[in-house]
C-alpha positions in Angstrom: 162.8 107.5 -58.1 160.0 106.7 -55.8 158.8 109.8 -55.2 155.3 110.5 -56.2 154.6 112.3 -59.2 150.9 112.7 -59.4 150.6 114.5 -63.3 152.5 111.4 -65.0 151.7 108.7 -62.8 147.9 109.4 -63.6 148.3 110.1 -67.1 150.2 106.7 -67.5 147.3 105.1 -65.7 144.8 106.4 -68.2 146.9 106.4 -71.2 147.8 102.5 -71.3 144.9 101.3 -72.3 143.0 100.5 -69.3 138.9 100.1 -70.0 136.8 102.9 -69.0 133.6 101.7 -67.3 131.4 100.1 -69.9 128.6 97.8 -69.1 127.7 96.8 -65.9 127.5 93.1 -64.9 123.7 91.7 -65.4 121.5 89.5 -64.3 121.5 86.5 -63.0 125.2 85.8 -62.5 127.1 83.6 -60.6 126.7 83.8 -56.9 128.8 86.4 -54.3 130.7 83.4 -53.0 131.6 82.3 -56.5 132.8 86.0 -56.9 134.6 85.9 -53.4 136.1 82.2 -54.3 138.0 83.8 -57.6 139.3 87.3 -56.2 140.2 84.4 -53.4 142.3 82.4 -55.3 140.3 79.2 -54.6 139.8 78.0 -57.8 138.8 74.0 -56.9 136.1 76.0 -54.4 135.1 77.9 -57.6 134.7 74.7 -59.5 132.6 73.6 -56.7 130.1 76.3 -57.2 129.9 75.8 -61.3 129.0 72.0 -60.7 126.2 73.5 -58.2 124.7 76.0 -60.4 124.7 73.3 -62.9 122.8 70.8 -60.8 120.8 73.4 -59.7 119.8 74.3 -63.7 121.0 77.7 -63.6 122.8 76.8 -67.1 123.4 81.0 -67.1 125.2 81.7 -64.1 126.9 78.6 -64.3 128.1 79.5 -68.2 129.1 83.0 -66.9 130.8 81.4 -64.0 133.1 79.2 -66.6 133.4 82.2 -68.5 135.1 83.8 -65.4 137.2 81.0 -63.7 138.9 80.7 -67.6 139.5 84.1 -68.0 140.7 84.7 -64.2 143.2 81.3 -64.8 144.3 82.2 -68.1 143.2 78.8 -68.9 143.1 78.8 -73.0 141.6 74.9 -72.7 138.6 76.0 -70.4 137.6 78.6 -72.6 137.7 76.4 -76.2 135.5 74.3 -74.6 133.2 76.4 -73.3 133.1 78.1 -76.5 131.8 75.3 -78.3 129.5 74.1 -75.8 125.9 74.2 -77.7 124.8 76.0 -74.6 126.7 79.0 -75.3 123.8 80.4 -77.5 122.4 81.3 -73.9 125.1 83.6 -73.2 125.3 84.9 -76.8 121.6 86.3 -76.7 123.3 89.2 -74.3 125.1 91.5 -75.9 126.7 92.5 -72.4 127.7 88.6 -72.2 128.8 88.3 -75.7 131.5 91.1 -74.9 132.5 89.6 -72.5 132.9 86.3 -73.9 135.0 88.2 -77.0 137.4 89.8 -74.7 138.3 86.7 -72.6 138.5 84.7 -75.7 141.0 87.5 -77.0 143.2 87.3 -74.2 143.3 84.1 -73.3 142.9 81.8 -76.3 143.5 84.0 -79.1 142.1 87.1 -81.5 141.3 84.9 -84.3 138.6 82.7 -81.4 137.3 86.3 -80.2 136.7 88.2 -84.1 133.7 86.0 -84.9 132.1 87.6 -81.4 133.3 91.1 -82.2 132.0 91.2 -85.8 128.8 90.4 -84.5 128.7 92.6 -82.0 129.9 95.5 -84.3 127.0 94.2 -87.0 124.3 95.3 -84.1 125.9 98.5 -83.8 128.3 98.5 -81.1 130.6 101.1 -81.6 132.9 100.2 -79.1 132.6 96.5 -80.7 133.9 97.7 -84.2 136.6 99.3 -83.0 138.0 96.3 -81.0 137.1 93.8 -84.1 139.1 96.3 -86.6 142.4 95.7 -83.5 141.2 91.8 -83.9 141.1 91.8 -87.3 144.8 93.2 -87.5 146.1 90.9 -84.9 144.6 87.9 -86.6 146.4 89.3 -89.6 149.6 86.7 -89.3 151.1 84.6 -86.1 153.2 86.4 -84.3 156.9 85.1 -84.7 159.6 85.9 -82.2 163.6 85.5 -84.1 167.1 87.2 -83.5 169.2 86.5 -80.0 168.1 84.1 -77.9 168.3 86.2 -74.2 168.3 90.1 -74.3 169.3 92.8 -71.7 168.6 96.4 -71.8 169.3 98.9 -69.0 166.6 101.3 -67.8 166.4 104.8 -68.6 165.7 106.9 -64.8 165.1 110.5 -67.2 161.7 110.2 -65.4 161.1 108.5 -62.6 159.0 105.6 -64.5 161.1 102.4 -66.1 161.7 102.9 -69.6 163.9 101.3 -72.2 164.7 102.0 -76.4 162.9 100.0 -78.4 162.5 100.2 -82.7 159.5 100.0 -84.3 159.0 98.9 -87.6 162.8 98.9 -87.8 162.8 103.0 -87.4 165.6 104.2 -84.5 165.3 103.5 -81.2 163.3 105.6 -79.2 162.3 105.3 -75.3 159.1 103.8 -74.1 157.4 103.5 -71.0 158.0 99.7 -69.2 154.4 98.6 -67.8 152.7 95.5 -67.0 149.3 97.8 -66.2 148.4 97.9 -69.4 146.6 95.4 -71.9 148.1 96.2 -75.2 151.3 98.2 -76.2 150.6 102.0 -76.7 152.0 104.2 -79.6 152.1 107.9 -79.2 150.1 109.4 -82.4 152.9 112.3 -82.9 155.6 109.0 -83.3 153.3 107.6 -85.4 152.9 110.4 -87.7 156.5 111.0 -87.5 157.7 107.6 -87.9 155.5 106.8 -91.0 153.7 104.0 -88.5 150.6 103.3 -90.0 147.1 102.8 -88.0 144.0 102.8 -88.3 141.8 106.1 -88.3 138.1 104.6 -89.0 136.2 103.3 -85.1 138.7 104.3 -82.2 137.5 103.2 -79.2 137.3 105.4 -75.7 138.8 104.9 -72.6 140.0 107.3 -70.0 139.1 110.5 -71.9 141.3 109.4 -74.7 140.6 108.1 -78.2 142.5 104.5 -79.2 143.2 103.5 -82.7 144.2 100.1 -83.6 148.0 99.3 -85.2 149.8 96.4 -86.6 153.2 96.5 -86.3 155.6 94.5 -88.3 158.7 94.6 -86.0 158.9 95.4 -82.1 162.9 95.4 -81.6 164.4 94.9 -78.0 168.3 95.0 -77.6 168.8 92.1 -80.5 165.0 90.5 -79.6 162.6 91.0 -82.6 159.2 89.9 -82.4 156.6 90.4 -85.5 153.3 91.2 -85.8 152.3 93.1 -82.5 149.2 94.5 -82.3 149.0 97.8 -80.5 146.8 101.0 -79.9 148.0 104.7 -80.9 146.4 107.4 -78.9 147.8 111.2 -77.7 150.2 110.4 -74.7 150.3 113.7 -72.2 153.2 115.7 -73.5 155.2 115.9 -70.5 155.9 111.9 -70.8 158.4 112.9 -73.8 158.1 109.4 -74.9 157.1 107.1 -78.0 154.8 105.1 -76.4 154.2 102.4 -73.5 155.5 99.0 -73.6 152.7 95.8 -72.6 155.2 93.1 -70.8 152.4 90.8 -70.8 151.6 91.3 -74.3 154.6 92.1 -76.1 156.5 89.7 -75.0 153.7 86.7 -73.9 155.0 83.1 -74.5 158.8 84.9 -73.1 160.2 85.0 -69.9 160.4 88.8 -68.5 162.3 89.7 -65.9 162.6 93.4 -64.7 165.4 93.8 -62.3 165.0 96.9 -59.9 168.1 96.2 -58.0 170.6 96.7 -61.9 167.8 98.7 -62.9 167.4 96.8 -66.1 164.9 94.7 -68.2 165.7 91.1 -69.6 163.6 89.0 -72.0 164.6 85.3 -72.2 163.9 82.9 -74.9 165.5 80.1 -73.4 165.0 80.2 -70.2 161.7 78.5 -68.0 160.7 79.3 -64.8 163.1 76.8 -62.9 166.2 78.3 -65.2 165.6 81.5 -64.2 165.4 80.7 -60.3 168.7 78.8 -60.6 170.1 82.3 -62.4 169.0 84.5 -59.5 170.3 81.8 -57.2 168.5 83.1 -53.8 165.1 82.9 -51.9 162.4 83.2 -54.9 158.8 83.4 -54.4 156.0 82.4 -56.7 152.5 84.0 -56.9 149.9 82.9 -58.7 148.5 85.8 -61.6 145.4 86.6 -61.9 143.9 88.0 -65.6 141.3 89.9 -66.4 140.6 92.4 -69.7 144.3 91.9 -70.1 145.5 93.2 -66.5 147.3 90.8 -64.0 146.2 90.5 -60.6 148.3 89.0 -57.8 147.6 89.0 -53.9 148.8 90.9 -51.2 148.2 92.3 -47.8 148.8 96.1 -46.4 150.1 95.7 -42.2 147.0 93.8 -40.7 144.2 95.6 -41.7 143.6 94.6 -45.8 144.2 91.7 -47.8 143.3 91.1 -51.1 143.8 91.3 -54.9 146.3 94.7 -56.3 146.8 94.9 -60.0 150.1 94.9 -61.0 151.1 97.8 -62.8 154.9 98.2 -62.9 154.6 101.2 -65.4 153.2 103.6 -62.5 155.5 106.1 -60.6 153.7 105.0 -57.3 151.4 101.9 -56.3 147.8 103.3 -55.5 144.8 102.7 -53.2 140.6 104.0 -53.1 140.1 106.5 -50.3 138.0 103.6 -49.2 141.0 101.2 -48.7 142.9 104.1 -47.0 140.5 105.3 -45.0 141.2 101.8 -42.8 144.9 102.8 -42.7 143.6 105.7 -41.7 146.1 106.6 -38.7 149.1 106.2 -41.2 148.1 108.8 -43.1 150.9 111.1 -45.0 150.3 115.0 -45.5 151.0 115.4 -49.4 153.2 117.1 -51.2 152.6 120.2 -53.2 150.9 119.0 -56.3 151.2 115.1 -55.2 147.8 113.3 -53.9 147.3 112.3 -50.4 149.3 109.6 -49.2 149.0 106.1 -46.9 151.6 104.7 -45.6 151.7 100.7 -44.8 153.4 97.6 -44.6 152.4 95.8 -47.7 153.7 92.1 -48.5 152.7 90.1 -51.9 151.4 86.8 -51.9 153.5 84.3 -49.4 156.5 86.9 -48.5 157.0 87.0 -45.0 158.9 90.4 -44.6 156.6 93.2 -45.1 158.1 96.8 -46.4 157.0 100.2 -45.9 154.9 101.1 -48.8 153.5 104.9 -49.5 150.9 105.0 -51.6 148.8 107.4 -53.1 145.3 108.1 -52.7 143.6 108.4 -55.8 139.3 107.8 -56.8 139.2 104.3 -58.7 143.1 103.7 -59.1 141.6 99.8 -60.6 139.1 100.4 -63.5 136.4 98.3 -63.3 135.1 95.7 -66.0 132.3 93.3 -66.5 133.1 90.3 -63.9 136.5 91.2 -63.3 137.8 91.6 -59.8 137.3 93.5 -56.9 141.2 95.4 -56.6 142.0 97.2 -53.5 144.6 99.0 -55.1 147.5 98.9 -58.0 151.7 98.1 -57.0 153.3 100.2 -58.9 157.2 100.4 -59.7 158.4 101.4 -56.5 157.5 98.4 -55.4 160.3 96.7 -57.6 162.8 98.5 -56.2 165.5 96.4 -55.0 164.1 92.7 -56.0 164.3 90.5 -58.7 161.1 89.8 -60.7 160.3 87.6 -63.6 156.8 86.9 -65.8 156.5 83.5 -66.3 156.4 83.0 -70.2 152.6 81.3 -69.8 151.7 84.4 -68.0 150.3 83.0 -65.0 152.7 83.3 -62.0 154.9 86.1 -61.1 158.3 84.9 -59.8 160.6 87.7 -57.4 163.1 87.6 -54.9 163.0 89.3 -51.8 163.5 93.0 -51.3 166.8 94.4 -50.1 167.5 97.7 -48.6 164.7 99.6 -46.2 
């Protein structure tokens, strides 16, 4: 199941909804060590370097810099309030900041916060800006409501070697989709859609990875007894070979639930009743707890490769492998793997995430850009992909912020 499959691994990475380059950070912004304080984790030191742009009079940087710390924290408060400081107008005058701004605000607070941004931008003609206020305007359609049993367990499927599990949409029959925590929103294969009768909308996709996305408002989202209303998602032509419906956002389908993915049962659980401390008396063993990191709708969490690297990986559970830059490999250099026909160059390493102490071979592939970038987010080494979750407990916390697993068993 961990074996490196380099067509579907990389089709899921650019199918899910990750953002394509788009505009590049401007100028003046916050500071390198404000930038090195967040991929850091030091938030208070972060803090520290807003009040100093501030007394300093660099109202700009020190907006963006608020704008960043809020996003990185998930911190919905921070953000309201920026949002109506009078200052804001400063930030507003940038289109590139505006974005920004919107997407944050999306993520973090809510769509209905970010559509005011988005119409504006789209008003200026912003393509890209119209097609994600058309998505905003559909998820600020109705709340989202979460009914039926209160704790539900689904095995996974191993047909490929990604995690996937049956869900319904729209109350249609089950039908399997991809489990992944590496991408922003959930992702509907067109053909479904067309067979399903699963409406979308066909006026402003937006681009990203080669593909076009088209924005989706789904009435029901039905896992093993859970139903949760009013999902938002994006349709888009999924590579053929995947042979499945669509791929499942943990972060975003289920946000406000507890998620845990078991790789040791090989099954997916979603919890309405059940905190953080709940679910560590459930697993009843050693349990660590790592601090999240969001940006553009991707988690972030620390970790370390042998010695040699430290520093922030995406997590992206719904990849056949985890992933590094030839950069990153290049200093694991004398670890290096000679690939498989039709798999990419491989690394092998020790890698560790956040506070665990015992370290587990890893083999990663080498792959151009496995994080794509996006205006102020952070600077990734590298993705950890499902193999990663083999034989450990893992759970979302339901605010989204930590990320709560067990140690590894097995080699």
């Amino acid at each position: 199941m961990r074996r490196l499959l380099l067509p579907l691994l990389l089709a899921v990475g650019c199918a899910a909804g990750k953002p394509a380059p788009e505009m590049q950070q401007p100028e003046p912004g916050p500071p390198p060590p404000f930038a090195a304080a967040l991929d850091g984790g030091q938030f208070e030191a972060a803090g520290e370097w807003i009040h100093r742009l501030q007394e300093r009079g660099e109202l700009v940087a020190s907006l963006l810099a608020r704008l960043r710390l809020g996003e990185r924290r998930h911190d919905a408060a921070l953000l309201r309030l920026l949002a109506g400081d009078p200052r804001i107008e400063l930030l507003l005058a940038r289109a590139e900041w505006k974005d920004e701004l919107a997407r944050a605000l999306f993520w973090t607070v809510g769509p209905a916060e970010a559509l005011p941004f988005y119409e504006s931008l789209c008003a200026s003609g912003n393509t890209e800006s119209c097609a994600l206020s058309s998505l905003t305007r559909l998820a600020s359609r109705r709340p989202r409501e979460v009914s039926g049993e209160r704790r539900a367990r689904v095995e996974l499927l191993t047909r490929i070697p990604l995690p996937m599990v049956p869900l319904s949409v729209n109350g249609g029959p089950p039908a399997d989709f991809i489990v992944d925590s590496g991408a922003s929103l959930t992702v509907l294969d067109r053909s479904f859609c067309e067979r399903q009768g699963i409406p979308y909308l066909k006026e402003h996709p937006r681009t990203g990875g080669n593909l076009a996305y088209f924005p989706a408002f789904l009435d029901q989202l039905s896992f093993g007894g859970i139903v949760v209303s009013g999902v938002v998602a994006n349709v888009t032509d999924l590579p053929a070979e995947l042979k499945v419906a669509g791929i499942l956002s943990l972060q975003d389908a289920f946000k406000g639930l507890l998620v845990e993915l078991d790789g040791r049962a090989l099954a997916l659980s979603v919890y309405r009743d059940l905190d953080e401390a709940g679910w560590r008396d459930l697993a009843g063993e050693l349990t660590h707890v790592e601090p999240l990191q969001w940006s553009d709708g991707r988690l972030f969490a620390r970790g370390r490769l042998g010695r040699e690297v430290a520093g922030l990986f995406q997590l992206d559970l719904g990849a056949g492998a985890s992933m590094v830059s030839p950069r990153v490999a290049h200093r694991l250099g004398h670890r290096l793997l000679a690939p498989a026909q039709g798999e990419p160059p491989r690394v092998a390493a020790r890698f560790a995430l956040g506070d665990e102490v015992r370290a587990r071979r890893e083999e990663l592939a080498i792959v151009e850009d496995p994080v794509a970038p996006a205006a102020g987010g952070p600077e990734a080494l590298g993705t950890i992909g499902f193999g990663w979750a083999i034989g450990r407990r893992l759970a979302l916390a339901p605010d989204g912020t930590r990320l709560l697993f067990t140690e590894a068993r097995g080699p």
